[in-house]
C-alpha positions as CSV (number, residue, x, y, z in Angstrom):
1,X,0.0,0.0,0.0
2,X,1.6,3.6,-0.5
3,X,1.1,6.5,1.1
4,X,0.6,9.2,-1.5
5,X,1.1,12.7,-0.8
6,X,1.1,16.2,-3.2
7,X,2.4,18.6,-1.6
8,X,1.7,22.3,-3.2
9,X,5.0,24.0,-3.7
10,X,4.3,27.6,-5.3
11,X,1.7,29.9,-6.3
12,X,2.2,31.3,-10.2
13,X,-0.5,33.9,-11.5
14,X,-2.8,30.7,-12.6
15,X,-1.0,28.0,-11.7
16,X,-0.4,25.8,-8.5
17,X,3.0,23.6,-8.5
18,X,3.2,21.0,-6.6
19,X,5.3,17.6,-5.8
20,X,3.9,14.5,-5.6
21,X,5.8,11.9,-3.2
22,X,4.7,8.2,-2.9
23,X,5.8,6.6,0.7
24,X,8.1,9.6,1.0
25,X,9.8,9.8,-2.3
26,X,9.4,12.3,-4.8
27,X,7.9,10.7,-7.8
28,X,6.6,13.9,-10.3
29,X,5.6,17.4,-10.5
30,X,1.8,18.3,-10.4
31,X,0.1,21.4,-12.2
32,X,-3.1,22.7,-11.3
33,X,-5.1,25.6,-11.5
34,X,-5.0,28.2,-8.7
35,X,-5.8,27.6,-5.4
36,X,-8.6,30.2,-4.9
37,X,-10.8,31.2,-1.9
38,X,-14.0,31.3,-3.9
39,X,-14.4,28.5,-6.2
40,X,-14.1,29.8,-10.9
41,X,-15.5,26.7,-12.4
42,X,-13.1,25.1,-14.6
43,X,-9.8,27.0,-13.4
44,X,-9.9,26.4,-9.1
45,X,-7.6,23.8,-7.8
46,X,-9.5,21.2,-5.6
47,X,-9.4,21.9,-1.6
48,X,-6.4,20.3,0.4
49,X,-7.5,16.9,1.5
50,X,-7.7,13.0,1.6
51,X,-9.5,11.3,-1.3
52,X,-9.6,8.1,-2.1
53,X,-8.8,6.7,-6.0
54,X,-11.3,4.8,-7.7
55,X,-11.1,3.9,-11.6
56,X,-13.5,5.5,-13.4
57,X,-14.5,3.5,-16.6
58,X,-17.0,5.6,-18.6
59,X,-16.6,9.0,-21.1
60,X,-15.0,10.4,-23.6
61,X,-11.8,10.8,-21.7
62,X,-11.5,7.2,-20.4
63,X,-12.1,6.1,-24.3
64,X,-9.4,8.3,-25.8
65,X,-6.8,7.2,-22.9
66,X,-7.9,3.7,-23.8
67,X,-6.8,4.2,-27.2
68,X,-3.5,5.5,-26.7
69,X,-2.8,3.6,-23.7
70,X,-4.4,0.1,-24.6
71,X,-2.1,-2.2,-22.2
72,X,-1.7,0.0,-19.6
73,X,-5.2,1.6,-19.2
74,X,-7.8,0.4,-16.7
75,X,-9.7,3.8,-16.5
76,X,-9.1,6.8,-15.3
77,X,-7.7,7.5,-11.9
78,X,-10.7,9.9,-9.9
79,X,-9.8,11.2,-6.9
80,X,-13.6,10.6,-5.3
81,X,-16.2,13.3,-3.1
82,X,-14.0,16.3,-3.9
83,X,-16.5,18.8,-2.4
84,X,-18.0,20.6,-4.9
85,X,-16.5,19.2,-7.9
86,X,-16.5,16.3,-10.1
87,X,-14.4,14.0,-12.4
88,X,-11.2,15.0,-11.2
89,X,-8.6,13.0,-12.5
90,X,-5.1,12.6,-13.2
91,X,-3.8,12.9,-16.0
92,X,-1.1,14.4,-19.1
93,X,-1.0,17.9,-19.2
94,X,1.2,20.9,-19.3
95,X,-0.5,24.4,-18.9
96,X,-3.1,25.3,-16.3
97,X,-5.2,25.8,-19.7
98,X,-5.1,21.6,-19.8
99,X,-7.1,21.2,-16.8
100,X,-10.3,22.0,-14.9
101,X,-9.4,21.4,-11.4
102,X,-7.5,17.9,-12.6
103,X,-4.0,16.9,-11.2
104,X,-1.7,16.7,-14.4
105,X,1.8,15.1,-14.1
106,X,4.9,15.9,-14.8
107,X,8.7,14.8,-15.0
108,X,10.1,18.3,-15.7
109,X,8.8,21.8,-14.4
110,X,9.5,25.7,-15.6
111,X,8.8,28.5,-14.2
112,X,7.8,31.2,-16.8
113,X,7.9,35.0,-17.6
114,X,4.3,35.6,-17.1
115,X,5.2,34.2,-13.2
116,X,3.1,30.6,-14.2
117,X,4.2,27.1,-14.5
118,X,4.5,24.7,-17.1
119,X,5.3,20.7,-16.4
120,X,7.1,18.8,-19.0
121,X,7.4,14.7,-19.7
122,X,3.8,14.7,-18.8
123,X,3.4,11.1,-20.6
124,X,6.5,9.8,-19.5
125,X,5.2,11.1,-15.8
126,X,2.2,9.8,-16.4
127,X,2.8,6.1,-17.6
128,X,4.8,5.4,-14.4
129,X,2.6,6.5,-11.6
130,X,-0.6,4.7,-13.4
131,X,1.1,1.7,-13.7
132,X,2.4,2.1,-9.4
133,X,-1.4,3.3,-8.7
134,X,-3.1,0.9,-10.7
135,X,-1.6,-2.2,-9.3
136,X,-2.3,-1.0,-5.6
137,X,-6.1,0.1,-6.3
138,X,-6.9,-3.4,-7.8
139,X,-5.8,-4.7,-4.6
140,X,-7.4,-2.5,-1.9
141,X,-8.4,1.4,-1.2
142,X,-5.9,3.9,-2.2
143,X,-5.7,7.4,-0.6
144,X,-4.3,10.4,-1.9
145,X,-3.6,13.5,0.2
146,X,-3.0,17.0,-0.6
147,X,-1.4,19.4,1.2
């Protein structure tokens, strides 16, 4: 069982950057939108907390991930009862414009002019903690916790 934690690093003008650690070691870099007092649909990170992983088998998404990932993919990785929001998964990405409240992953980070954050190797990132998670959630309950 791992203990997986993402723990939010720095605040750009749109962007949260964050590191994501499984049973204390740093695994990738995680991009999300801004962590805002008042929730902007489609560009407010999700609230700090514990949620548990669950696949998620259904939707456009979890068909075009199937397709490009067809021995790896089981569905998509939800992080479940995110107050106030829904279908929030992880996934590739590189911009803050790539998700709507989603955790994307990344092996590579830059910090730009404009004082936002980009994440590189998304795919790369990507393939390697779905194939760690999915193993684990097949075999019990799997907790994620942000911080």
């Amino acid at each position: 069982m791992y203990n997986i934690e993402v723990i939010r690093q720095a605040q750009g003008k749109n962007s949260t950057l964050s590191h994501l650690y499984i049973n204390g070691e740093f695994t990738c870099y995680v991009l999300e939108d801004s962590v805002r007092d008042v929730k902007i649909k489609g560009s407010t990170a999700i609230p700090a907390g514990r949620y548990r992983l669950a696949f998620n088998r259904y939707g456009g998404m979890n068909a075009r991930y199937k397709r490009r990932f067809p021995d790896l993919h089981r569905g998509m990785i939800e992080l479940q009862n995110v107050p106030n929001f829904s279908y929030i998964y992880i996934h590739i990405g590189n911009t803050f414009a790539d998700t709507e409240g989603c955790l994307l992953v990344g092996k590579r980070m830059k910090k730009l002019d404009d004082g936002d954050y980009e994440i590189y190797k998304s795919q790369k990132a990507y393939k390697e903690l779905y194939a760690r998670l999915a193993d684990s959630m097949e075999q019990g309950e799997v907790y994620l916790v942000i911080r």
